[in-house]
C-alpha positions in Angstrom: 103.2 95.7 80.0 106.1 93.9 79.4 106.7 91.8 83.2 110.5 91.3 84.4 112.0 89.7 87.3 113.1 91.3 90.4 115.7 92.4 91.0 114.8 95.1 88.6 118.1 96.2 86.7 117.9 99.9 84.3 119.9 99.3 81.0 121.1 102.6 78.8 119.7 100.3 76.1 116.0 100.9 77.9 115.3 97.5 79.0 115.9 95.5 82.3 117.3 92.4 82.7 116.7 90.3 86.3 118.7 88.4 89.0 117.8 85.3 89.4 117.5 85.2 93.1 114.3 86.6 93.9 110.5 85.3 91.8 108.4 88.0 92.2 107.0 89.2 89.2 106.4 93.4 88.7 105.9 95.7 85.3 108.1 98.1 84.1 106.5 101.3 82.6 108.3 102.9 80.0 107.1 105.1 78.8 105.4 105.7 82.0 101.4 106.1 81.8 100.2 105.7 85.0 101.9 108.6 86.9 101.0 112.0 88.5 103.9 115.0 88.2 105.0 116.3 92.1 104.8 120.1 92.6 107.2 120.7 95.6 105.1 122.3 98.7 107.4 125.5 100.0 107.8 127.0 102.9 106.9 131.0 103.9 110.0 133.0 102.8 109.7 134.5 106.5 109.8 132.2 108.2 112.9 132.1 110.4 115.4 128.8 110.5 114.1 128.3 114.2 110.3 128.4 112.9 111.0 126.2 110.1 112.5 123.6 112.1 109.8 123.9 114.4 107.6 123.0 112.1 109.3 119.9 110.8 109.3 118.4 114.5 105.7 118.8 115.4 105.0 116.9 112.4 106.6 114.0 113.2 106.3 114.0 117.1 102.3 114.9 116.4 102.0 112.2 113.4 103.9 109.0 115.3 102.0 109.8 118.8 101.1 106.3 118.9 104.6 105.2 118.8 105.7 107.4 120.9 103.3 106.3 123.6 103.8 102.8 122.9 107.8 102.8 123.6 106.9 104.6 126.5 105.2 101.9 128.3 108.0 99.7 127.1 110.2 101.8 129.3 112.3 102.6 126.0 111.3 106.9 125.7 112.6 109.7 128.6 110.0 111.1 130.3 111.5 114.4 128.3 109.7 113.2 125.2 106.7 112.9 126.6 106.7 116.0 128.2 107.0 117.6 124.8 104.1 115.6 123.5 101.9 116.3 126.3 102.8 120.2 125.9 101.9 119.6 122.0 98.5 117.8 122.6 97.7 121.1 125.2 97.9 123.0 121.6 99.9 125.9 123.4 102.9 125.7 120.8 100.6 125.2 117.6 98.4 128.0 118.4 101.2 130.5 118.7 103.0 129.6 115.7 101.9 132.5 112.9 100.8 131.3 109.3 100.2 133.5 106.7 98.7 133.6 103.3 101.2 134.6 101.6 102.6 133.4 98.0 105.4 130.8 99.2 109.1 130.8 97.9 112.4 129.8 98.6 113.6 127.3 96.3 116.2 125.4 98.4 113.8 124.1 101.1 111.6 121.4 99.2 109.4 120.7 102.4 107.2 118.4 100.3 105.4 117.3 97.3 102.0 117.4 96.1 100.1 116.2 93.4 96.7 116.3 91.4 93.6 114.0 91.8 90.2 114.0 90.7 87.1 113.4 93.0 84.0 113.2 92.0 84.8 115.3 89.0 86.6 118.0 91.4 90.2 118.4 90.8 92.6 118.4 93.8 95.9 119.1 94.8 97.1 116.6 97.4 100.2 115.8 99.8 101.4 112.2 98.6 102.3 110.7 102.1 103.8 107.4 102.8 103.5 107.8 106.6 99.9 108.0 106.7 96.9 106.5 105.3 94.0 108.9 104.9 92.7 111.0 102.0 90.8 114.0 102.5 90.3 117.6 101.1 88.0 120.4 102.2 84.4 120.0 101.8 82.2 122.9 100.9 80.9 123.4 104.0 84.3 124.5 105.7 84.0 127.5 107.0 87.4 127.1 108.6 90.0 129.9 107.6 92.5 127.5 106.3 89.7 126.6 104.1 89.0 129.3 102.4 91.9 129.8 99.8 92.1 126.1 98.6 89.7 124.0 96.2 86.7 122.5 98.2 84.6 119.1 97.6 80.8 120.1 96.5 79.2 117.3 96.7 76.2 118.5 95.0 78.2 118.4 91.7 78.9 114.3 91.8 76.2 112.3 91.4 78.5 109.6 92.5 78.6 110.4 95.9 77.4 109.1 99.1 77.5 110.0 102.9 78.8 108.1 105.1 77.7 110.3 108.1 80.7 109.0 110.2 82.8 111.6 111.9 86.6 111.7 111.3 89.3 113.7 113.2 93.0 113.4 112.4 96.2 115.0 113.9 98.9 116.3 112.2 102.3 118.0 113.3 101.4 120.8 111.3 97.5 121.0 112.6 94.6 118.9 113.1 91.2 118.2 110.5 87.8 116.7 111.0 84.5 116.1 109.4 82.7 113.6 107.9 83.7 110.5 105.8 82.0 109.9 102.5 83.2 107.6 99.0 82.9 108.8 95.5 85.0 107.8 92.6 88.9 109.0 92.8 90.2 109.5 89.4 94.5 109.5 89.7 96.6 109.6 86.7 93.8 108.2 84.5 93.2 105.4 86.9 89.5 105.1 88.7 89.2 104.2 91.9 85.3 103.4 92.6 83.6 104.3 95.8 87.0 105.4 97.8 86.1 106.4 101.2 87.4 109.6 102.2 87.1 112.5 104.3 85.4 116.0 103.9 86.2 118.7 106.2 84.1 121.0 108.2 87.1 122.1 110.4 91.2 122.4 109.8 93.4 124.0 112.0 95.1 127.8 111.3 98.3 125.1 110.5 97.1 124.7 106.6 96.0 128.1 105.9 98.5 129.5 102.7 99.7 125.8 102.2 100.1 124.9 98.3 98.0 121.6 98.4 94.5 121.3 99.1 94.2 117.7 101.0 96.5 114.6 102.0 96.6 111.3 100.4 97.6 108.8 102.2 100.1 105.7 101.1 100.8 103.7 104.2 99.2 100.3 105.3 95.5 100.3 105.4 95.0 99.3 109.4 96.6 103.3 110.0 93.6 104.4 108.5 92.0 106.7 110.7 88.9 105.7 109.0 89.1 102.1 109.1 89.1 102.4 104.9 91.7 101.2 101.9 93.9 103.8 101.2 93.3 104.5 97.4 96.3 102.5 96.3 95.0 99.9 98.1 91.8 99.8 96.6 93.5 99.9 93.3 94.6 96.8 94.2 91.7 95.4 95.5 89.6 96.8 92.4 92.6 94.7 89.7 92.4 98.7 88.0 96.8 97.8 87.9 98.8 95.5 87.2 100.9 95.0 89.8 100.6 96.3 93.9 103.7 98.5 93.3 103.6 102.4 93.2 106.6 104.2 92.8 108.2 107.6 93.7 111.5 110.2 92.5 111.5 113.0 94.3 113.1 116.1 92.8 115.6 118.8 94.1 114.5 122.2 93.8 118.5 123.0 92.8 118.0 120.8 89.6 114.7 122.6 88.4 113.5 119.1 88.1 109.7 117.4 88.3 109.4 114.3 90.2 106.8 111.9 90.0 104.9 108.8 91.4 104.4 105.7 89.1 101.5 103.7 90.0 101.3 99.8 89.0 104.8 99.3 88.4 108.3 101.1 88.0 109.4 103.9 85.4 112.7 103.0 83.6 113.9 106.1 82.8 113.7 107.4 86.3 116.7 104.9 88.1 119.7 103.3 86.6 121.1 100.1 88.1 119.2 97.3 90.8 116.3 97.7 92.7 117.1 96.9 95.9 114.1 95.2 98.1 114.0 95.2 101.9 111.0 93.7 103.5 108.9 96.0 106.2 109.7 94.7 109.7 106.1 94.5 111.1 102.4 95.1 110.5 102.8 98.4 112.1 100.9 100.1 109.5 104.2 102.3 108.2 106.5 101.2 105.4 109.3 100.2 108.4 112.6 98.5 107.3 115.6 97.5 108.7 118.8 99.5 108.5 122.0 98.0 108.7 124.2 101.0 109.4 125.1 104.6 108.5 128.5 106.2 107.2 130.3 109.0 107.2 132.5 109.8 104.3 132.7 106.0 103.7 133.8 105.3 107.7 130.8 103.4 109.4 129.3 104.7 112.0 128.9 100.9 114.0 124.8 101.2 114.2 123.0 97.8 115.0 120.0 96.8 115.1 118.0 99.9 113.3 115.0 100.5 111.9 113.5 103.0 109.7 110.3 104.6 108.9 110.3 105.7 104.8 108.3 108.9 105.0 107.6 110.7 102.1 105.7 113.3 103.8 108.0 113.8 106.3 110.7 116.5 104.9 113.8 115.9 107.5 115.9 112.7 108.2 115.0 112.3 112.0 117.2 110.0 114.1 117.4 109.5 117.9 119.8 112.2 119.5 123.0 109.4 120.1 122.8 108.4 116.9 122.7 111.8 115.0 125.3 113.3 117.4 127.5 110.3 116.3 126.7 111.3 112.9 127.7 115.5 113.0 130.9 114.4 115.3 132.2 113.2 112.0 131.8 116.2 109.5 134.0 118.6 109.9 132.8 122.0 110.8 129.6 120.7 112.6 127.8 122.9 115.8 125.8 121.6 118.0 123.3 124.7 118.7 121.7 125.8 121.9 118.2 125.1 120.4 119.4 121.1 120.6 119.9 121.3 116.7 123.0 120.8 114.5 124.7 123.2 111.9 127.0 122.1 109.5 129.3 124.5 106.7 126.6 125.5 104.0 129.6 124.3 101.6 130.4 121.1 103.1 131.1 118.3 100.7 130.5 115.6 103.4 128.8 112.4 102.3 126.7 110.7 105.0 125.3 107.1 103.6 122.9 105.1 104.8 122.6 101.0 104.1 119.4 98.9 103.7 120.5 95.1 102.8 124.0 95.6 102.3 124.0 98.4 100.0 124.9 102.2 101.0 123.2 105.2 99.2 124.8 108.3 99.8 123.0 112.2 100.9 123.4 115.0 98.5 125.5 117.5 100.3 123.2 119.8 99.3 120.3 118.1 101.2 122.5 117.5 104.6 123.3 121.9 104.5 119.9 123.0 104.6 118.2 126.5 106.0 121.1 129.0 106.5 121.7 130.2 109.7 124.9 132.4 110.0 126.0 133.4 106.4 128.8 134.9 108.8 129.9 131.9 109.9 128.8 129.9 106.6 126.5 127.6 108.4 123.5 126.3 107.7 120.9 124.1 109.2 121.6 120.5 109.3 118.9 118.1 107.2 119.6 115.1 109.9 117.8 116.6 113.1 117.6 114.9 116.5 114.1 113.4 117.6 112.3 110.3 119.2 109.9 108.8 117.3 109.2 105.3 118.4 111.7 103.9 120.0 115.6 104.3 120.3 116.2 102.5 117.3 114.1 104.1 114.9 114.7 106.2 112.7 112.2 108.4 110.2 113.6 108.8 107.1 112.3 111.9 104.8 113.1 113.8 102.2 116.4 114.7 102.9 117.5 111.1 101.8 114.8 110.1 99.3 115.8 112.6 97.5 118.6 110.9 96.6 116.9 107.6 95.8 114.0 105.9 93.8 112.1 104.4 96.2 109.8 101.4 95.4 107.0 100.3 97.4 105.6 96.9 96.8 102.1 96.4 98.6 102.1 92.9 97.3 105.4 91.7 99.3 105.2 93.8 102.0 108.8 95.7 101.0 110.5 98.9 99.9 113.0 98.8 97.1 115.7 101.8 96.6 118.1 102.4 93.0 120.2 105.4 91.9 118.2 108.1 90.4 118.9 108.5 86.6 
């Protein structure tokens, strides 16, 4: 592949030219070979505004734990939040919450993205997560009832496999897994991956049963692992299978009846237009963490200092702690605060909210700020920016809702996450 300086810059022409002030060196793919086409992961059409909301916070309060418990002790998280993670590790909210499986519409929610894998010769539908660091799918042996509707790992049928008869358990805000972590060959987009540990499971929680995809694959740093192993992109690296430590995503808007994808080894040209935008991760954490400079409303900053935020791919909601998203629905007109803690906005509004990573602002659809309706009535609608403590004051997890909106660069090799206007 043709190798361009950073930063990266999209021509109509179909080249790139660089800026001279940064040397490291990355691909572009145009056409793109290496990439894998995302299927959006919907919700149940019954499920009601509050439930759906519901289920967006457990993920994240479930899935950053650690951070949570860590701020804690810093004296720099309410007792409140731990209250509600303590009451979520009891399991009394997650076992009353009813899944169903049930064919799964509702075009206007895009609660995730999925795509296909090969292991071991077995094909696989997988969540593409940038917030954790795991892969597994269902092994054969699942007798689990979540298990029973998606594609399962036989491991009879790859003579490429091997046991490694260590246990694995993982929690999710959306349910919990375990079994037994193994390594076999991981084919993804054409590109092998040889003897990838991952898990198999025996058990999954009621949480996955009807969900699209069959497994999680994920992107972050390796030390998240739960299983102390590369994440598969990692071992791309290690295995010099691409050309540079960069994958890449766009993710699509059910309105726009459009695919997304993930580029792996470098960056697709015809999927952004203008700079790349690099921001290096603010510690060895584990997640892809990066500073923010600010948020805006309508072009009027907002005054935030000294924020960070966690880019989430398999998180679907824009999470922010509860000052700073009140700050943020004070200044769009029409806004309601709503006795479950949660804000509306007009399902209409036209209200741009930005936020700015190394001096440069990329605005919110409006379309992804007015989310699940909740009084057509009153023409409002569930707002895509929800309050919640992840870490610690400061940070912020940043989802769908505004990746969206971007395409988002990750560079394993530098340690940083690059953002450009969709084309």
């Amino acid at each position: 592949a043709l190798i361009y300086y950073r930063s990266f810059e999209s021509s109509r022409a179909g080249f790139c030219t660089f800026s001279p002030y940064t040397s490291e060196a990355a691909p572009i793919i145009n056409p793109p070979s290496n990439y894998i086409s995302l299927v959006k992961n919907f919700p149940p059409k019954y499920f009601k505004w509050t439930e759906t909301r519901n289920y967006h916070k457990l993920r994240a309060l479930v899935k950053y734990e650690s951070s949570i418990r860590t701020a804690y002790k810093d004296g720099l998280v309410d007792d409140s939040v731990m209250n509600s993670l303590d009451a979520l590790n009891s399991r009394e909210k997650l076992k009353k919450r009813t899944t169903s499986n049930v064919k799964i519409g509702d075009i206007n929610n895009d609660i995730g993205y999925f795509g296909t894998i090969s292991i071991g010769g077995q094909s696989f539908n997988v969540i593409l997560d940038t917030g954790s660091a795991d892969l597994w799918v269902p092994s054969s042996g699942c007798s689990s009832s979540a298990c029973l509707n998606h594609t399962k790992f036989n491991q009879v049928k790859s003579s490429s496999f091997q046991s490694l008869s260590t246990p694995f358990s993982i929690k999710y805000g959306t349910g919990s897994v375990s079994g037994t972590s193994c390594t076999d060959n991981v084919v993804i987009s054409g590109i092998t991956v040889k003897n990838q540990v991952f898990g198999i499971t025996t058990t999954e929680s009621n949480e996955f049963t009807g969900s699209q995809f069959d497994g999680i694959m994920g992107l972050a740093f390796d030390n998240l692992s739960s299983q102390g192993a590369s994440t598969p992109f990692s071992s791309m690296v290690q295995q010099k299978v691409v050309t540079q430590p960069i994958f890449a995503f766009r993710l699509s808007r059910a309105a726009d009846h459009d695919t997304g994808i993930i580029t792996l080894g470098g960056v697709d040209i015809n999927s952004f237009t203008g700079t790349i935008n690099f921001v290096n991760v603010v510690e060895r954490t584990g997640f892809w963490e990066i500073p923010m400079n600010d948020a805006s409303v309508d072009g009027n900053s907002l005054g935030f200092k000294n924020r960070s935020a966690i880019i989430d791919t398999g998180t679907t909601l824009l999470i922010a702690p509860p000052a700073d998203v009140d700050a943020i629905h004070r200044k769009i007109p029409g806004s309601v605060l709503l006795q479950e803690g949660e804000y509306a906005v007009p399902c209409d509004t036209k209200t741009k909210v930005a936020l700015k990573f190394n001096g440069v602002s990329y605005s919110i659809d409006s379309r992804d700020i007015a989310r699940d309706l909740v009084s057509a009535i009153k023409n409002l609608c569930l707002s895509g920016i929800s309050p919640g403590v992840v870490g610690t004051n400061n940070q912020w997890l940043v989802g769908d809702v505004f990746l969206k909106n971007v395409y988002s660069v990750f560079d394993l090799g530098t340690r940083s996450v690059g953002f450009a206007l969709p084309r």
